[in-house]
C-alpha positions, 0 to 999 in steps of 0.5 A: 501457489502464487508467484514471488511477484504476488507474495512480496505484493504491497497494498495500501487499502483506504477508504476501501480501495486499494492502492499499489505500484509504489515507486519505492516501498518499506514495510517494518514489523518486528516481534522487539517492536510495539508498532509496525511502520511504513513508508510509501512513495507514490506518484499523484496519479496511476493507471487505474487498473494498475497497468500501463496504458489504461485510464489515468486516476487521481489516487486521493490519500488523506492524513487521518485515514484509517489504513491497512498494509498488506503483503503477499494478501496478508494484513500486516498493519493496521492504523491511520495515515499520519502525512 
């Protein structure tokens, strides 16, 4: 059974690379509303591996990408980055 650190995951996936370590994060999908939203803050560069002291990576994320949100390994939202 995964942990509650894995369940409460976030991951952006785009382009086929998945993104993660936000510094501040919010996730709204609601059964009253027609689209779910996001909102993402992330720093310009991030260890590769997701921890800290490996190799540094430019994390490359355009408006009009095709996106995916993921919680917890689950797709939650799909669409495109607007900014």
């Amino acid at each position: 059974m995964p942990d509650e650190a894995s369940r409460d995951k976030i991951e952006l996936k785009v382009a086929g690379r998945v993104h993660s370590g936000w510094t501040e994060a919010e996730v709204s999908v609601g059964i009253d509303s027609l689209a779910g939203s996001f909102d993402l803050s992330l720093s310009d560069s991030w260890p590769a591996d997701g921890n800290q002291g490996a190799d540094i990576e430019t994390r490359i994320v355009e408006a009009g990408s095709e996106a995916s949100i993921l919680v917890g390994g689950e797709q939650l939202i799909t669409g495109y980055i607007d900014q």
